[in-house]
C-alpha positions in Angstrom: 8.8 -97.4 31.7 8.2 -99.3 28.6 10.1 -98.5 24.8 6.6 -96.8 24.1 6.5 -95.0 27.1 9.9 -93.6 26.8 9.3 -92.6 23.2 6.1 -90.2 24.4 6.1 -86.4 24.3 7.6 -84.7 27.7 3.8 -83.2 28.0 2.1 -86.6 27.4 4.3 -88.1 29.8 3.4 -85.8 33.1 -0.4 -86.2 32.1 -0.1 -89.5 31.9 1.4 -89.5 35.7 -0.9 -87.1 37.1 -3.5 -90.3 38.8 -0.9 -92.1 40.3 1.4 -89.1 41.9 2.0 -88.6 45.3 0.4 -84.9 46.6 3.8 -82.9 46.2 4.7 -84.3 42.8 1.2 -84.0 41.5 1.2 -80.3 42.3 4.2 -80.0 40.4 2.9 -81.9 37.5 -0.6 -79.7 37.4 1.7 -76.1 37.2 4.1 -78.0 34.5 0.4 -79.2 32.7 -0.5 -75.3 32.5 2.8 -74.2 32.0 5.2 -77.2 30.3 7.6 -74.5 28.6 8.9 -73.7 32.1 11.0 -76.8 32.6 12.6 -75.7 29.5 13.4 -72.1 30.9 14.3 -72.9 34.3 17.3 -75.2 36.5 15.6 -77.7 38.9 15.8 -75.2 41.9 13.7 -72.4 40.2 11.1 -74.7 39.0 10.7 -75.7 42.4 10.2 -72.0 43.6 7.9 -71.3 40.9 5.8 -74.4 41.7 6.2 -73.9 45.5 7.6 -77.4 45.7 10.9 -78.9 47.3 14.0 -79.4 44.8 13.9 -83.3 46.1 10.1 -83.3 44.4 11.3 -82.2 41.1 14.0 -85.1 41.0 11.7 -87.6 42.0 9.4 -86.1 39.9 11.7 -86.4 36.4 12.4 -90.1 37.7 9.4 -91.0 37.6 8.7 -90.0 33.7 11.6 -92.2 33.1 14.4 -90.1 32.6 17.5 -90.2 34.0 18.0 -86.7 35.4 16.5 -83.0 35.5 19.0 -82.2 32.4 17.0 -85.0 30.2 13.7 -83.7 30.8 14.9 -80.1 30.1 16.0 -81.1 26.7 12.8 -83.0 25.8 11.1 -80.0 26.7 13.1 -77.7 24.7 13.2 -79.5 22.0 9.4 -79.8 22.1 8.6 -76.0 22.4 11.0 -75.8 19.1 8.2 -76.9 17.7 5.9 -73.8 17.9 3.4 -75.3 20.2 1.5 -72.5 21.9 1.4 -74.6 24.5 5.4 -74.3 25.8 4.5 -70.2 25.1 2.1 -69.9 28.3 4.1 -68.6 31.6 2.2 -68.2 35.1 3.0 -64.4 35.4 2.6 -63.4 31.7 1.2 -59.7 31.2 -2.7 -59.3 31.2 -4.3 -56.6 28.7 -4.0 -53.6 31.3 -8.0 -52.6 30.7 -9.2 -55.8 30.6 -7.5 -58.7 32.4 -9.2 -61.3 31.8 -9.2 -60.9 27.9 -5.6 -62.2 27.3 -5.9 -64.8 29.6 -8.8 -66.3 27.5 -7.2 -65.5 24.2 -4.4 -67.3 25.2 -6.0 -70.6 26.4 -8.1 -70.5 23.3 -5.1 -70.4 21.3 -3.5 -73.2 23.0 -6.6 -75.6 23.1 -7.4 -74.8 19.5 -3.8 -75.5 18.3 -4.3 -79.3 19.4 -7.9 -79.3 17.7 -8.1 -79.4 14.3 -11.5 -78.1 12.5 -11.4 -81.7 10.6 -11.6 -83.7 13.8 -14.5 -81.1 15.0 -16.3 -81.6 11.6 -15.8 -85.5 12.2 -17.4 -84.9 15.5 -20.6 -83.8 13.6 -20.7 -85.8 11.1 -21.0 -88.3 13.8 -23.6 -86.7 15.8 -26.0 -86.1 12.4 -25.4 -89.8 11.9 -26.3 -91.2 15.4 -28.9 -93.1 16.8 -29.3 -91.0 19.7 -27.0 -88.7 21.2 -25.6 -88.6 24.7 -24.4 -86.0 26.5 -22.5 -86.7 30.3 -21.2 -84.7 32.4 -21.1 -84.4 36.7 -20.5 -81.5 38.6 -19.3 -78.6 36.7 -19.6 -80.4 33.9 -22.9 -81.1 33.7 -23.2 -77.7 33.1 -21.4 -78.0 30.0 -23.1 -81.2 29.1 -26.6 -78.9 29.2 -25.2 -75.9 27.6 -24.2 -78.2 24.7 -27.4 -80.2 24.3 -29.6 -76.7 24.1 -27.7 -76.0 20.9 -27.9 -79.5 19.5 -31.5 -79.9 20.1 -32.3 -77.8 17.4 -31.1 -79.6 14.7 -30.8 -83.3 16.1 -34.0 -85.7 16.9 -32.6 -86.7 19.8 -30.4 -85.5 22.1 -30.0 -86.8 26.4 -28.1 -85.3 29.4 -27.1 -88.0 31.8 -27.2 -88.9 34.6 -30.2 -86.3 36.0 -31.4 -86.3 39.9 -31.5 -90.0 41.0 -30.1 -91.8 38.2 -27.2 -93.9 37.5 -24.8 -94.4 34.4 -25.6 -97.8 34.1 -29.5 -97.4 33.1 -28.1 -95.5 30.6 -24.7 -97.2 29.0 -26.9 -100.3 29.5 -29.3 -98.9 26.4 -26.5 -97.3 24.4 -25.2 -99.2 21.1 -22.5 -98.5 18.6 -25.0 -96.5 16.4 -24.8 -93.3 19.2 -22.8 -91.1 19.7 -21.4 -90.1 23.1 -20.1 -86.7 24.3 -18.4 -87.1 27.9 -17.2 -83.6 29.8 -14.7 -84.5 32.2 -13.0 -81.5 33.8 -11.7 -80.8 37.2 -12.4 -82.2 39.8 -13.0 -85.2 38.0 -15.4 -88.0 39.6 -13.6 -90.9 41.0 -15.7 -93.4 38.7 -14.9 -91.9 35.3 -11.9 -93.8 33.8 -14.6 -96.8 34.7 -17.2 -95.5 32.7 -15.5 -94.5 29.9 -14.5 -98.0 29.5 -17.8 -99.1 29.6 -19.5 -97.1 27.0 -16.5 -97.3 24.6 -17.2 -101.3 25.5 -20.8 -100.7 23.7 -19.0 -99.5 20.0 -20.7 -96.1 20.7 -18.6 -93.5 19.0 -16.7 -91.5 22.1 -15.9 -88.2 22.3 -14.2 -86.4 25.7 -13.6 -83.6 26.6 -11.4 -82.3 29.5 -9.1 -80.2 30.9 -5.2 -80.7 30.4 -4.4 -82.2 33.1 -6.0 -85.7 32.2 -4.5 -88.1 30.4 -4.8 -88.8 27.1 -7.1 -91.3 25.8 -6.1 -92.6 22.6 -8.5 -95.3 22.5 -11.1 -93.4 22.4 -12.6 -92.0 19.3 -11.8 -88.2 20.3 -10.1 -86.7 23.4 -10.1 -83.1 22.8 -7.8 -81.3 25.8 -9.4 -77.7 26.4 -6.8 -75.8 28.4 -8.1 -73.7 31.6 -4.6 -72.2 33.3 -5.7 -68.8 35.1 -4.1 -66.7 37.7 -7.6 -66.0 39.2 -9.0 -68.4 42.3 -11.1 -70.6 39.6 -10.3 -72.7 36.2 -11.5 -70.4 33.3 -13.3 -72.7 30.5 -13.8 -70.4 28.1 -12.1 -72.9 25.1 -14.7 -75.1 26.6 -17.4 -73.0 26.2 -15.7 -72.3 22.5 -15.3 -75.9 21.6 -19.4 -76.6 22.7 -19.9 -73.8 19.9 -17.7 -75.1 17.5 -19.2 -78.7 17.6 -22.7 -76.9 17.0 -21.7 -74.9 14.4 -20.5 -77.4 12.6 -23.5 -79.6 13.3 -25.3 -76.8 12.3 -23.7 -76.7 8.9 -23.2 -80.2 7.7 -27.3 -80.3 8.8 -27.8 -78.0 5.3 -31.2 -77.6 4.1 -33.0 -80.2 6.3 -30.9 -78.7 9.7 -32.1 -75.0 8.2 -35.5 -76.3 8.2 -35.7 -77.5 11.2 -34.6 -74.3 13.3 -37.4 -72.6 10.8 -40.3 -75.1 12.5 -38.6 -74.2 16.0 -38.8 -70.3 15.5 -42.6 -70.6 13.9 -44.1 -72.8 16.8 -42.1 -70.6 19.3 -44.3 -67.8 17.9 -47.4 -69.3 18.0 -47.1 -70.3 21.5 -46.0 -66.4 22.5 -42.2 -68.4 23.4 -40.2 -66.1 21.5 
């Protein structure tokens, strides 16, 4: 591990490790994405229970990160969550709201993904978009369904808005078109495709301005423009994305706003040619 590496954050460090673990360590490294204040609570043996991993894993695990021992992690950690970070706050068998379950489950990853995103770098986000060329939005498998949930609430107040790739198409007819005057939105949440880090090189390669958007458990890019993590721990059989679905509204919101006058104007058109044609 290199002096910059050994300076990161505890948290940064396991996502940063997550691509190149073996299958034991990475499962310990996805419960200690979700829940990083647990190393901080817990000796080496009951993380391993909680995790459902071997004590051996979570040494070779800490290794790995580059520090010397269980104990030097611990600290990191501790000394992180001293910080107030909703994210050391979140524990796998937290109370749920006894008549509705899933509502503090949400509030919570809310909470956490919004304490990382800052409503400037969202306004930045929309100041870019207004600007742009054209905008892009990406997204495979799940995320796709993001990408399109996005790009109905953008299209009415930018001139020009894409989901890619649709049926039959590759990335590279599109990042072969894109230039540094778009704007890219990329939603890349689990299970990520194989290609991605790939392609995010290549349309950061064409000086378009880069926003992406995952899950915690990848890495951070910092070369990108934006990487905004949305967090999606759950004790149910499936990710919950609602700070997803919250950051998609945010980013149109503020869109929306910065738009003024001309953006008002232009939902106005929408809503009176959605009459005529019996739409509404």
């Amino acid at each position: 591990m290199t002096p910059s590496d050994s300076e990161k954050p505890f948290l940064e460090r396991v996502r940063q490790s997550l691509p190149d673990l073996h299958p034991a360590e990475r499962q310990l490294g996805e419960f200690l994405v979700q829940f990083p204040g647990e190393i901080a609570s817990y000796n080496a043996q009951e993380l391993a229970s909680l995790a459902q991993v071997s004590k051996a894993t979570v040494s070779r695990f800490v290794r790995r990160l580059g520090f010397e021992n269980y104990e030097e992690a611990r600290r990191m950690a501790r000394d992180e969550s001293r910080t107030g970070s909703r994210l050391f706050l979140a524990h796998p068998d937290g109370p749920a709201a006894p008549d509705h379950p899933g509502i503090a489950e949400e509030i919570d990853n809310l909470e956490r993904s919004f304490s990382q995103i800052s409503p400037d770098q969202i306004a930045s986000v929309a100041a870019e978009l207004l600007n742009a060329r054209r905008v892009w939005l990406v997204g495979f498998r799940i995320s796709q369904s993001f990408a399109t949930y996005l790009y109905w609430q953008l299209l009415k107040v930018l001139p020009d808005v894409a989901v890619v790739p649709r049926g039959g198409e590759t990335m590279g007819e599109h990042i072969a078109v894109m230039e540094a005057r778009d704007c890219v939105i990329v939603f890349g949440l689990r299970r990520r495709v194989a290609t991605m880090e790939p392609m995010l090189d290549a349309i950061a390669a064409t000086g378009a301005k880069l926003c992406y958007i995952t899950d915690e458990s990848a890495p951070t890019r910092r070369d990108l423009t934006w990487h905004f993590h949305c967090v999606t721990a759950t004790r149910t059989p499936q990710f919950n994305h609602a700070a997803v679905l919250a950051l998609c509204h945010r980013v149109m919101v503020a869109t929306t706003q910065q738009a003024g006058r001309e953006g008002r104007a232009q939902l106005s058109r929408i809503e009176q040619l959605n009459e005529q044609l019996g739409q509404l």
